[in-house]
TORLO-173862 format. One record per residue (C-alpha): x, y, z. Coordinates in steps of 0.1 Angstrom, whole numbers, plus 5000, padded with zeros to 4 digits. Layout:
PT   xx   yy   zz
PT    X    Y    Z
...
end
This chain:
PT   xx   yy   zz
PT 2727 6435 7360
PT 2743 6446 7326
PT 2754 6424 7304
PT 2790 6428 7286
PT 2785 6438 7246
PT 2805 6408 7228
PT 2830 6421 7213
PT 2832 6406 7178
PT 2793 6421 7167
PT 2811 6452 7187
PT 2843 6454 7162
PT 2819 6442 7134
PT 2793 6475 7139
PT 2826 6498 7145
PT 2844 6486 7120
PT 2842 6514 7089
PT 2844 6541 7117
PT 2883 6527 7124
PT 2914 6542 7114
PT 2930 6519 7084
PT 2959 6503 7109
PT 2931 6496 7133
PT 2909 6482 7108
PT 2943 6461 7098
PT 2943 6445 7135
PT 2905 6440 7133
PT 2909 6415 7102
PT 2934 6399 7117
PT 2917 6390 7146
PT 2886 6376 7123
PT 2911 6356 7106
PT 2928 6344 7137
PT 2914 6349 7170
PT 2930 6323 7188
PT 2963 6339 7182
PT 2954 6375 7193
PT 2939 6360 7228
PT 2977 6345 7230
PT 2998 6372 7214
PT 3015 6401 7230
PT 3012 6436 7219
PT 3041 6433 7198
PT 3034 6396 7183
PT 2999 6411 7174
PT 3013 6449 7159
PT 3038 6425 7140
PT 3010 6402 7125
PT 2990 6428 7113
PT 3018 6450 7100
PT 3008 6483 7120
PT 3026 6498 7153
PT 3021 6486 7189
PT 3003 6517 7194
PT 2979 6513 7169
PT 2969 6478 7186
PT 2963 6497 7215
PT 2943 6521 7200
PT 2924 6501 7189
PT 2915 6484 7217
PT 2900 6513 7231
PT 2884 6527 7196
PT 2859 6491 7207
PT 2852 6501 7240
PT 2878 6485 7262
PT 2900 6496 7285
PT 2933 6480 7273
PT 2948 6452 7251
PT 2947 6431 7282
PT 2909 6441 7283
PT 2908 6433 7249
PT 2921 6397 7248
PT 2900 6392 7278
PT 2868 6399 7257
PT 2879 6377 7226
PT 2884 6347 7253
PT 2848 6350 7266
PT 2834 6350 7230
PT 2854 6316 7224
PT 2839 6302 7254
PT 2808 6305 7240
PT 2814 6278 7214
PT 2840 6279 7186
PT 2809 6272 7159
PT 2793 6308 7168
PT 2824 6322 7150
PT 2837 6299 7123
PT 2818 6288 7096
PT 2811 6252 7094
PT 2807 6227 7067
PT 2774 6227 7053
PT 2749 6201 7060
PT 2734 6188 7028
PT 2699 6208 7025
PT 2664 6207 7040
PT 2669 6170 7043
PT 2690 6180 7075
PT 2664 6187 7094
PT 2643 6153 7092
PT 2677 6133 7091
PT 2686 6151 7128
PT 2645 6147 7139
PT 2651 6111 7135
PT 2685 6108 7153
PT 2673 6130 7180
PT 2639 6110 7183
PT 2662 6077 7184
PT 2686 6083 7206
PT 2656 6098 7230
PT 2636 6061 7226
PT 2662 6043 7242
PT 2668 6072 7273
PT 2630 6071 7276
PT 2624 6032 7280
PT 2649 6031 7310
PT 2630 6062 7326
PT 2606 6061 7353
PT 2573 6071 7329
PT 2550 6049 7354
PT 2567 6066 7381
PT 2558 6104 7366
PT 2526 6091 7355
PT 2515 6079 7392
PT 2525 6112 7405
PT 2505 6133 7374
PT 2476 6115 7376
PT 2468 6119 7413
PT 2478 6152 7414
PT 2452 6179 7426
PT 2466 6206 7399
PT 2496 6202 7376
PT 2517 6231 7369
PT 2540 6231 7340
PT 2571 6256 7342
PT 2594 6267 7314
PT 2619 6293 7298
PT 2635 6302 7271
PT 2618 6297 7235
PT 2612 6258 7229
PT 2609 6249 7267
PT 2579 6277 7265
PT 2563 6272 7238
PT 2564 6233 7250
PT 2548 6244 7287
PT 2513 6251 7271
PT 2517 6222 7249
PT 2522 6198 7278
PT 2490 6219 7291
PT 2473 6214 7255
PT 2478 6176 7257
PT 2463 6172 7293
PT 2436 6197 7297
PT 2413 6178 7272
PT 2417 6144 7294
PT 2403 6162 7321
PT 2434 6173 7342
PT 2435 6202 7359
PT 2466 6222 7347
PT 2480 6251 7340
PT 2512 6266 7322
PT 2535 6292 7335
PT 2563 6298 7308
PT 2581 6326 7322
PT 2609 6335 7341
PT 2596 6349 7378
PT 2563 6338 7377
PT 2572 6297 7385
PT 2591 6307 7417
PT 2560 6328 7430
PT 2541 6299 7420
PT 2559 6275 7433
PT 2559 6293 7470
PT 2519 6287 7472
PT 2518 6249 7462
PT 2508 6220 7487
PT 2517 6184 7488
PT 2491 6171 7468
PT 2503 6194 7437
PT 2526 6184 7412
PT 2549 6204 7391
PT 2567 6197 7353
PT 2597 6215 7348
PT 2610 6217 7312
PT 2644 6226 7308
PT 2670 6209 7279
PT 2700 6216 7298
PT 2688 6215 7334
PT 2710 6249 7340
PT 2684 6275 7338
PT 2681 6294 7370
PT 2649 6302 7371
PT 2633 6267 7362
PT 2665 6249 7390
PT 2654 6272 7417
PT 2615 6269 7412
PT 2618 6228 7414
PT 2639 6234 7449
PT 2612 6259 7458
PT 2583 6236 7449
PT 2596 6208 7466
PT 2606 6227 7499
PT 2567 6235 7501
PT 2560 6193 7497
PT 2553 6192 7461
PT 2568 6171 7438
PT 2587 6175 7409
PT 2589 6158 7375
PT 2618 6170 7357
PT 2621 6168 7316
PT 2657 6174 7310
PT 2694 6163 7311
PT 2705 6135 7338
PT 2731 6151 7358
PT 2714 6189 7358
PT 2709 6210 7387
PT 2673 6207 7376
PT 2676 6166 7377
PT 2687 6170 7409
PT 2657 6185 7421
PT 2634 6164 7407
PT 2617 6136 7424
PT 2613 6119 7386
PT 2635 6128 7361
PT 2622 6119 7321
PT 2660 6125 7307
PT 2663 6139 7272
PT 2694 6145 7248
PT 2698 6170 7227
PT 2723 6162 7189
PT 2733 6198 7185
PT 2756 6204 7152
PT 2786 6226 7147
PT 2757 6236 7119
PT 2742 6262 7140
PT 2717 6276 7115
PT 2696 6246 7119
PT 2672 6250 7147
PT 2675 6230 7181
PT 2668 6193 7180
PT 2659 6195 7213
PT 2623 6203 7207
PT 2617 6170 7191
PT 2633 6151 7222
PT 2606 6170 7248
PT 2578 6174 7228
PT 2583 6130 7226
PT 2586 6130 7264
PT 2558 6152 7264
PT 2536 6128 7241
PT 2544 6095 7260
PT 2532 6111 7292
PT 2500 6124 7278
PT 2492 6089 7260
PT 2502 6070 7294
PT 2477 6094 7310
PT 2448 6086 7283
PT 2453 6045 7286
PT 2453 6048 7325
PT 2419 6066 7320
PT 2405 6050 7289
PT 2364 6054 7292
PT 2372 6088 7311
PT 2394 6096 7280
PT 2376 6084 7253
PT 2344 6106 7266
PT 2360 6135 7272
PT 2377 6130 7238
PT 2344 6125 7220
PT 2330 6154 7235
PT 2358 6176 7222
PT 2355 6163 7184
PT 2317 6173 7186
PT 2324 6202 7201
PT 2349 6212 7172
PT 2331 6198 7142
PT 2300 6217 7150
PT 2325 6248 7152
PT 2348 6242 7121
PT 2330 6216 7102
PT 2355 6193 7084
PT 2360 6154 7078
PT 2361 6134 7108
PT 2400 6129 7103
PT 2407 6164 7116
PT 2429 6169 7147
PT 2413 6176 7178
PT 2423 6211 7180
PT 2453 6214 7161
end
């Protein structure tokens, strides 16, 4: 299915091709948008200084149909979030981005020690294979990390972070498998409908994402995150720093349930990598 152009990068990319009274109705509704989604054709011609006409012309010089059209369009770009279109205040520098790290991370502390971790844990660590699903940039990348973290403690695992692979997936799992399904809002088709797959086949689901989701309702354990976004949207999305967290108390939970198992399997990956990279005995195993 096609997806709707929005229509402010629409009036932005048209805008030196319109007439002078169109472009005249275009400022305006950069300067004001909520009053153009209100205003009648008149109300708006009068604002701008130009003819009715000429409003309607220019609804149709950006690819609608009609002022109702129009005014339909600008709506829909509101709903998306007010800060996407006006500029907010500043934050003060790159000192932003450690200040919100450490506000996400706390508020994500206390959500974590109410969760059921010994609850996931038990289900992870007599699973026959894990899967991990995830879509979407961080909840991707964070898919093989999860997989990163528990392949070297000896788990059998395995990362799908795309879109229509977890539902095939999910249609060939058992009841001894086990399945982690990132997801920051819990809304994402895809990840909602692979859980409710997964689980219809007998598997069981261990949810990283909001309490309340779609997704948390398909979860046999849900490990709830929250996300401090700004109306500062040029900072990148906290909510990495709240999963990747969830992701590091499950794999450290995993390593003290198995700590000689661990520990070997741990040693046995330094030596491997030292007689590969070389290095102080401080590096990172793998990192």
């Amino acid at each position: 299915m096609s997806q709707e152009i929005d229509i402010l990068s629409r009036i932005t990319a048209d805008f030196a091709s319109l007439r002078e009274a169109e472009k005249k109705v275009a400022e305006l509704i950069f300067s004001d948008i909520d009053f153009v989604t209100e205003a009648s054709i008149g109300e708006i011609a009068a604002r701008a200084g130009v003819s009715d006409a000429s409003v309607t012309r220019f609804a149709r010089a950006v690819g609608c149909s009609n002022v109702r059209d129009l005014k339909t369009r600008l709506t829909r770009a509101l709903a998306a979030g007010r800060r996407f279109i006006q500029e907010a205040a500043p934050e003060d520098g790159p000192a932003v981005v450690y200040e919100i790290a450490t506000q996400t991370l706390a508020v994500n502390r206390d959500l974590m020690a109410q969760a059921d971790v010994a609850g996931a844990v038990e289900r992870l660590d007599g699973a026959r294979q894990i899967l991990v699903f995830g879509a979407g940039g961080g909840s991707s990348m964070l898919a093989q990390e999860i997989q990163f973290r528990l392949v070297r403690l000896g788990y059998a695992i395995s990362a799908y972070p795309q879109a229509l692979l977890p539902r095939m997936v999910a249609s060939t799992l058992d009841p001894e498998d086990v399945v982690v399904v990132l997801s920051v809002t819990g809304y994402t088709p895809e990840m909602v409908e692979s859980a409710r797959i997964a689980r219809q086949y007998g598997a069981k689901v261990v949810a990283i994402t909001s309490q309340g989701s779609p997704l948390a309702e398909n979860a046999d354990v849900v490990l709830p995150i929250a996300a401090r976004e700004t109306d500062f949207i040029y900072h990148p999305s906290a909510s990495r720093y709240a999963m990747l967290a969830a992701i590091d108390v499950l794999a450290l939970e995993l390593a003290l349930r198995h700590r000689e198992r661990s520990r070997d399997k741990l040693r046995r990956l330094k030596l491997t990598l030292d007689a590969h990279r070389g290095g102080d005995n401080r590096q990172p195993l793998g990192d």
